[in-house]
TITORLUM-379780 format. One record per residue: y, x, z of N, C-alpha, C in turn. Coordinates in steps of 0.1 Angstrom, whole numbers, plus 5000, padded with zeros to 4 digits. Each point is the difference from the previous one (the first is absolute). Layout:
N
YXZYXZYXZ ...
REM end
This chain:
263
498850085000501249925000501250095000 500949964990501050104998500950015015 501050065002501150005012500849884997 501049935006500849935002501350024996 500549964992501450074994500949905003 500750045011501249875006501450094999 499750144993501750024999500749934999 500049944987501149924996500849885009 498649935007500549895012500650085014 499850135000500350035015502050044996 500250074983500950024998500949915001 499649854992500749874998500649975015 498750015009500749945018500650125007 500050094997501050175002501549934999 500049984985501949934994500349895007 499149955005500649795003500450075017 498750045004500550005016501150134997 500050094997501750095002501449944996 499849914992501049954996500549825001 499449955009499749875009501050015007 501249905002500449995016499549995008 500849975009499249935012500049815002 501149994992500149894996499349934983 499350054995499850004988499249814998 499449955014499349854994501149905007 501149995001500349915003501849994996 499849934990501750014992501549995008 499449915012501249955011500650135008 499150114996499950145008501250064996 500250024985500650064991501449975005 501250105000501349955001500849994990 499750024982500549904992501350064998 499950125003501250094996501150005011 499749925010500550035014501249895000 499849894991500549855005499049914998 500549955015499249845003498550045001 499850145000498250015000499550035011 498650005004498949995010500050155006 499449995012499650125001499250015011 499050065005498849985007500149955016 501550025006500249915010500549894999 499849904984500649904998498649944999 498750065000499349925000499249985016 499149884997498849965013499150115003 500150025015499350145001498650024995 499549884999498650024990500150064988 500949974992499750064988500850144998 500450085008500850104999499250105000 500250114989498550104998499049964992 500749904996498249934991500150094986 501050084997499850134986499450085006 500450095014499650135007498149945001 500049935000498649964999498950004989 501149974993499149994985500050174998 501550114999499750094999499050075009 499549945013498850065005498949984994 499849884999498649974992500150124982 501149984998499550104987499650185006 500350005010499850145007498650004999 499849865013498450025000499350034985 500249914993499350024985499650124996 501450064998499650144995499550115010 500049955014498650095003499149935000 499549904995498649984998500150034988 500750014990499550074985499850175002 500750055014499950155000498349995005 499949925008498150005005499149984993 500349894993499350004990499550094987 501350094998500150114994498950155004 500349985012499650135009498249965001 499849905002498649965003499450024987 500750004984499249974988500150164998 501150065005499750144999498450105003 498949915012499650085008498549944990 499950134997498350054992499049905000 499749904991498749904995500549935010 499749995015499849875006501249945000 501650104999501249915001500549884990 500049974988500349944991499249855004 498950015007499649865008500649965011 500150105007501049985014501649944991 500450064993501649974999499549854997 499050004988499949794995499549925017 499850045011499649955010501149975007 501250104999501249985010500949894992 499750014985500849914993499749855006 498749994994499349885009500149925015 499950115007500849935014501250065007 500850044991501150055008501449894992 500249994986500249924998501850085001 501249955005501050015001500450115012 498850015008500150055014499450184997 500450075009499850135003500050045012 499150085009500650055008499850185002 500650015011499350175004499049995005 499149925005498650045000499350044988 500249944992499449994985500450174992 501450005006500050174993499050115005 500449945018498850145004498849984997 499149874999499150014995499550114983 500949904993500050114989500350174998 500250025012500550184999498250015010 499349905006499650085006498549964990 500049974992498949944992500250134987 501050044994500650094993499550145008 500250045009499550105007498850085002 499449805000498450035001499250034986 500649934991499850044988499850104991 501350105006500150074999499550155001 499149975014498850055003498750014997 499749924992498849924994499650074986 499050074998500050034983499449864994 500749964993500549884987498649944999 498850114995499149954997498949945005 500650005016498949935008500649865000 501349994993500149825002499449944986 499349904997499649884996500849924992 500950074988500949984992499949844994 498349944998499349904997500649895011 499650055012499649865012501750015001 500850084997501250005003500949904995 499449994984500749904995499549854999 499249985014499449815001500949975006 500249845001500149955006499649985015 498850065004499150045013501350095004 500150104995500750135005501449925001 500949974989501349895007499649875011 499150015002500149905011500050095017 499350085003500050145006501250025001 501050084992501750024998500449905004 499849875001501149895002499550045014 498849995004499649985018500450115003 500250144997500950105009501349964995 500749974990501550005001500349865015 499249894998500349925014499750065014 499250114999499650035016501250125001 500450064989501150095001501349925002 500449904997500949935000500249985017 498949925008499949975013500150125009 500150134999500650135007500850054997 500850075014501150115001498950125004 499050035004499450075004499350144988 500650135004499550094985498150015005 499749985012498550034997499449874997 500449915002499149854997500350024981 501350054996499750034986499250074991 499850155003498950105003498549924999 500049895010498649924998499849964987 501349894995499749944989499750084991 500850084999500650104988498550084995 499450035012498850084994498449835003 500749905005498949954988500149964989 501449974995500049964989499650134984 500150165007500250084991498350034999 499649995015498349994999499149914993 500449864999499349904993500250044983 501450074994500150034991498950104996 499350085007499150144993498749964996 499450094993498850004994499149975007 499850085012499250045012500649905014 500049884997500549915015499149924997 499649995014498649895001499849905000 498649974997499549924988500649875008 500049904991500749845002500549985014 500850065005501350025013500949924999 500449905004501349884995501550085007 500250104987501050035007501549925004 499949894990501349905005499149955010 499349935006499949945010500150095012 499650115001500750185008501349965001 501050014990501350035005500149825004 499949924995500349885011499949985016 498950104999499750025017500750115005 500650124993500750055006501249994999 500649894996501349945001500049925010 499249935004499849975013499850035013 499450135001499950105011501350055004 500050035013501350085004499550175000 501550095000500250115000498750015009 500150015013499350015009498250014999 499949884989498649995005499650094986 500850024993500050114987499650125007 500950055004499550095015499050015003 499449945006498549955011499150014987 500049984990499349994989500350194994 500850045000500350134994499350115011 500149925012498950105012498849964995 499549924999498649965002499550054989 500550064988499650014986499450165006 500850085009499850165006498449995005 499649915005498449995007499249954990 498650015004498849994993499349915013 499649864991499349965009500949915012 499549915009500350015016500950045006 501149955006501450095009500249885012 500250065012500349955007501649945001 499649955004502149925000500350115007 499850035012500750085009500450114996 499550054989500350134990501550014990 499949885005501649934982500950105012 500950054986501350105004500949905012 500950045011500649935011501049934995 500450034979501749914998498649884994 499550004998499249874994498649905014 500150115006499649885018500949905003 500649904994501149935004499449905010 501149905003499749875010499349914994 500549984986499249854991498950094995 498750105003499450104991498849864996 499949955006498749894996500549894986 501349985003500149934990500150084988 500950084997499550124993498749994993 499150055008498650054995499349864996 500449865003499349914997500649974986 501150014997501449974988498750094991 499650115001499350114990498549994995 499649945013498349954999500649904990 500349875003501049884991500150034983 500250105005500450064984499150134992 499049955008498850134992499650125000 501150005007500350194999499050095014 499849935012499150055012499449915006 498850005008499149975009500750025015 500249865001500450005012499649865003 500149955019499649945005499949965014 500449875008499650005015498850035004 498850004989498750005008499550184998 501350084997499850105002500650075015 499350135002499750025016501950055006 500049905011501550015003499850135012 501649995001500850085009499250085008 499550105008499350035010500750095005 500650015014500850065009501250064990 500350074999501750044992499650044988 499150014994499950024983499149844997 500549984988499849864988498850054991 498850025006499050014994499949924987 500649894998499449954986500550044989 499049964992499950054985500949944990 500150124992500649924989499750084985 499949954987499150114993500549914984 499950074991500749984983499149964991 500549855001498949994988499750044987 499050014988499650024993501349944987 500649885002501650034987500950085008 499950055015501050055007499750174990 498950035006500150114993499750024981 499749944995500249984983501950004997 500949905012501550044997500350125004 499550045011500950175002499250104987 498749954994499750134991501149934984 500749915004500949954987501450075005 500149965010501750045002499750215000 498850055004499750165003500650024981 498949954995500149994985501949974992 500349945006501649944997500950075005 500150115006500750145001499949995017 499349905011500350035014501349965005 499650035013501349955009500550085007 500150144998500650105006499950035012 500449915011499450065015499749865011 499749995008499349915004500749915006 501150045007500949835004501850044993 
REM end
């Protein structure tokens, strides 16, 4: 799929918003050569700024034509991503959406070319994947919950990512998860086997830690349970352990360039 060529529309909304008043939608605004005419304290305070607004909105635009730009820039898998942002972003842009894209760009970047899937890249399977990380990237300020998406989305893209893995239904769940239990999941991925709760690092022992760990069983990702062996004098003997898609997603996100350090 070729790149996305929006010069021309990012240039056209470049001239209108620099050269826009601030009054430019509303004629009563205008002062008419400076008899008998309007002027922004002559109108109802509702409608005063309703140009500075429009000139915002064309702001936003053209950075979503610069994102969109930037995304179609980034090697085979970007040119789906940018038709994904077109798709649900629509009029809107934000700065999560940029960092995403520098940190998806980065990872790419790291990647030799020919381990991605140039084929599955251009399905619609694969833009459905890009739409589910562009929404779970949309729902964070957070650079490591991005880091998550970013390397499943670039992992599901490769040759070598494992067999029939729903990687959109992955990032739906980890659009749902908090930082936190991202965390607790980015520890747990260090062990083999079996861990005792009492073992979890002391910034992730919190007060709600059960709800936590039930939120993650809930969602596939660990074995956990009341009818496992409680509390016994000052250490939390019970168990807690990764299931079998828990670990198929960390060998996708390992695969999708990693998450650099653990909380």
């Amino acid at each position: 799929m070729p790149n996305l060529n929006v010069a021309g529309l990012v240039c056209c909304r470049e001239r209108r918003a620099a050269t826009a008043s601030p009054d430019i939608d509303d004629p009563r605004s205008r002062s008419c050569g400076g008899v008998g005419g309007w002027t922004q304290s002559d109108l109802p305070m509702s409608e005063r700024g309703r140009g500075r607004r429009h000139v915002a909105n064309d702001a936003l635009f053209i950075g979503k034509s610069t994102i969109v730009s930037l995304a179609a820039g980034v090697p085979i898998v970007g040119p789906q991503v940018a038709t994904a942002i077109n798709i649900l972003e629509g009029e809107r842009i934000t700065k999560r959406l940029k960092a995403f894209m520098e940190e998806m760009r980065e990872r790419v970047s790291r990647l030799e070319q020919e381990k991605l899937d140039r084929r599955y890249v251009e399905t619609e399977e694969f833009r459905d994947v890009a739409m589910a990380a562009i929404e779970a990237a949309k729902r964070t300020s957070r650079a490591d919950k991005r880091r998550w998406i970013a390397s499943v989305l670039i992992g599901a893209a490769r040759i070598d990512r494992p067999a029939d893995l729903d990687a959109e239904a992955l990032l739906d769940t980890l659009a749902g998860l908090t930082a936190r239990e991202l965390q607790m999941l980015n520890w747990l991925s260090l062990w083999r086997g079996d861990v005792h709760v009492a073992e979890m690092l002391p910034d992730l022992y919190v007060s709600d830690l059960d709800y936590h760990l039930h939120r993650l069983d809930a969602a596939g990702m660990i074995h956990f349970g009341p009818e496992l062996p409680t509390r016994s004098g000052s250490a939390d003997r019970r168990m807690i352990s990764g299931t079998f898609t828990f670990n198929r997603l960390m060998a996708l996100v390992s695969s999708g360039g990693g998450l650099d350090s653990l909380l």
